[in-house]
C-alpha positions as CSV (number, residue, x, y, z in Angstrom):
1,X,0.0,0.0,0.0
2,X,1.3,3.4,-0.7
3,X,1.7,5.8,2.0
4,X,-1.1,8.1,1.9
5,X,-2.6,11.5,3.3
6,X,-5.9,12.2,4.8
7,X,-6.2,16.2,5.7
8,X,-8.9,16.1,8.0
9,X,-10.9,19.9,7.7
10,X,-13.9,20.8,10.1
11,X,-16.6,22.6,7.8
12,X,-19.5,24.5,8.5
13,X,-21.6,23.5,5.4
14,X,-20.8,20.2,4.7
15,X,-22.8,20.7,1.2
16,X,-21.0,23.8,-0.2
17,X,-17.5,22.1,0.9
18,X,-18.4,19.2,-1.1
19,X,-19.4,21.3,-4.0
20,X,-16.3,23.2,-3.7
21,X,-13.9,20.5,-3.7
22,X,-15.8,19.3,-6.8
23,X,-15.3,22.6,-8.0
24,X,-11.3,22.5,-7.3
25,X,-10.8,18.9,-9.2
26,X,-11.8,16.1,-6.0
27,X,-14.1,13.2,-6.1
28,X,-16.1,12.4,-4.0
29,X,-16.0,8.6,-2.3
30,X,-19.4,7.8,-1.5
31,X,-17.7,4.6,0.5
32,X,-16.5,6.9,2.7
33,X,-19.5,9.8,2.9
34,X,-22.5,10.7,5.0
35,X,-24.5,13.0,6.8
36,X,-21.4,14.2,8.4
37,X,-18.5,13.8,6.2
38,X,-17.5,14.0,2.7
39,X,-14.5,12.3,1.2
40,X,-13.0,14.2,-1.3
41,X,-10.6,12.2,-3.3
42,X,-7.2,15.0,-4.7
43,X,-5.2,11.7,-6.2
44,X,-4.4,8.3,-5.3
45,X,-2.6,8.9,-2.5
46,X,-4.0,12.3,-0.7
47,X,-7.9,12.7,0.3
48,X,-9.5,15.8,2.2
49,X,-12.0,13.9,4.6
50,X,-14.6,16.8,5.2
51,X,-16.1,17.2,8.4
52,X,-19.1,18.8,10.3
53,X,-17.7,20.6,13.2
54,X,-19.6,18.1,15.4
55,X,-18.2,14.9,13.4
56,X,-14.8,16.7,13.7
57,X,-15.0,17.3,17.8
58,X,-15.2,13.8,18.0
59,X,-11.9,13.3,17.2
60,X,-10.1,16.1,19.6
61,X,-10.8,18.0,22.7
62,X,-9.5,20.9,21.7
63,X,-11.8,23.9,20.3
64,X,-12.1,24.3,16.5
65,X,-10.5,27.3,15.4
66,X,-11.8,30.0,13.1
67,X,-9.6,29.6,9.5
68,X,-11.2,32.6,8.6
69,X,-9.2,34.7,11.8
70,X,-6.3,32.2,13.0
71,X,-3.9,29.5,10.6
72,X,-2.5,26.7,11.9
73,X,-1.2,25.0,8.1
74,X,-0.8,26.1,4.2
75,X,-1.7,22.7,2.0
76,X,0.7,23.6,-1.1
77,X,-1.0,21.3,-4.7
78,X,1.2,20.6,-6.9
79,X,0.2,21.2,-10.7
80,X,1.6,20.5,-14.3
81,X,1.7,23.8,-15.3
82,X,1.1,28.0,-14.6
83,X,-2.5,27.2,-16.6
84,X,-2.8,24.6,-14.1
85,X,-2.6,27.2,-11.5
86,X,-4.7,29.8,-12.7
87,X,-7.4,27.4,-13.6
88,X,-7.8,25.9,-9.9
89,X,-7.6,29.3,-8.2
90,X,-10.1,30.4,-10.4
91,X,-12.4,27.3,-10.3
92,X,-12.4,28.2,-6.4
93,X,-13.3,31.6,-6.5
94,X,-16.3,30.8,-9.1
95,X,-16.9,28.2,-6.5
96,X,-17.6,30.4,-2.9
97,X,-13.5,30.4,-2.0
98,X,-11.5,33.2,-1.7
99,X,-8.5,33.8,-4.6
100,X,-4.9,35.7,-4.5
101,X,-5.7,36.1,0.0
102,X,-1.8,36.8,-1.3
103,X,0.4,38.3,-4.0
104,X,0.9,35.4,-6.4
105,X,4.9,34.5,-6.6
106,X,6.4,34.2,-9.6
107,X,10.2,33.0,-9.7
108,X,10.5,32.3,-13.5
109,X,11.1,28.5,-11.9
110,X,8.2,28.5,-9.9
111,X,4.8,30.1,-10.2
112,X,2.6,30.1,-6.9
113,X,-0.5,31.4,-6.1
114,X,-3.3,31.4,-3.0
115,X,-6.9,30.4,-2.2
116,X,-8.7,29.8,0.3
117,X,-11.5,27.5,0.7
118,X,-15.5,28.6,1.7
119,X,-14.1,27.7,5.6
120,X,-10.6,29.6,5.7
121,X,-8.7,27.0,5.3
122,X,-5.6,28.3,2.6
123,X,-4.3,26.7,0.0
124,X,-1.2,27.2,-2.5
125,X,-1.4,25.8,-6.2
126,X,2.4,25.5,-7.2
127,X,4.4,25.0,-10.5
128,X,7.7,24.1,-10.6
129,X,10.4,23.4,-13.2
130,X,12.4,21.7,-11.2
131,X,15.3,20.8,-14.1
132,X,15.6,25.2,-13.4
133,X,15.6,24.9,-10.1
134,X,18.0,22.6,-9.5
135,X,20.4,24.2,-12.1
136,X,19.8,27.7,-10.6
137,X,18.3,29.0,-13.8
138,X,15.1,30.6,-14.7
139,X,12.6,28.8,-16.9
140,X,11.0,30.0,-19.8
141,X,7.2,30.5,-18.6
142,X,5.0,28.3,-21.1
């Protein structure tokens, strides 16, 4: 079995997080769904398991924070290209999510931009050429 992630997020709307990580490229598993959570498939190997706050207080005693006032992580995607970028930062915006919460970064080598999603929680879509990077050059942008 490959090693695997699961990024657990508390949500408020369980519905509109499941239509926004539709929105941003994830399947939903309906194996692994109910009232209470949605998982929300990224790749083979990483999932967002999306839970109600009361689904995700079962699981810790500590207090859920507010994404929206307080950060505790940035989840950095990789993608194949800049388009790549633009196009899921844009897909969450049209989808309830907040896009650029930053200045987008853009290295020549590596182009990075931010969203966040309808709960606060912040994400960074990232293109790298990695040949460039390693050779400490810039790459021409595609």
């Amino acid at each position: 079995m490959p090693k695997m992630i699961f990024v657990n997020l508390p949500v408020k709307n369980l519905a509109a997080a499941t239509r926004f990580y539709q929105a941003i490229g994830c399947d939903k598993n309906d194996q692994f769904s109910d009232e209470n959570t949605a998982s929300m498939v990224w790749s083979d190997t990483i999932t967002f398991h999306l839970l109600t706050h009361t689904s995700f207080s079962t699981f810790t005693a500590k207090p859920i924070a507010d994404a929206h006032k307080t950060i505790a992580m940035l989840m950095a995607l990789s993608r194949d290209s800049r388009e790549e970028v633009d196009a899921i930062v844009e897909a969450a915006a049209a989808a309830g999510g907040k896009a650029d919460i930053r200045e987008r970064q853009d290295l020549g080598f590596m182009y990075v931009r931010t969203f966040e999603d309808p709960d606060g929680h912040v994400f960074e879509p990232v293109w790298m050429d990695v040949a460039a990077a390693m050779a400490g050059q810039q790459a021409v942008p595609a």
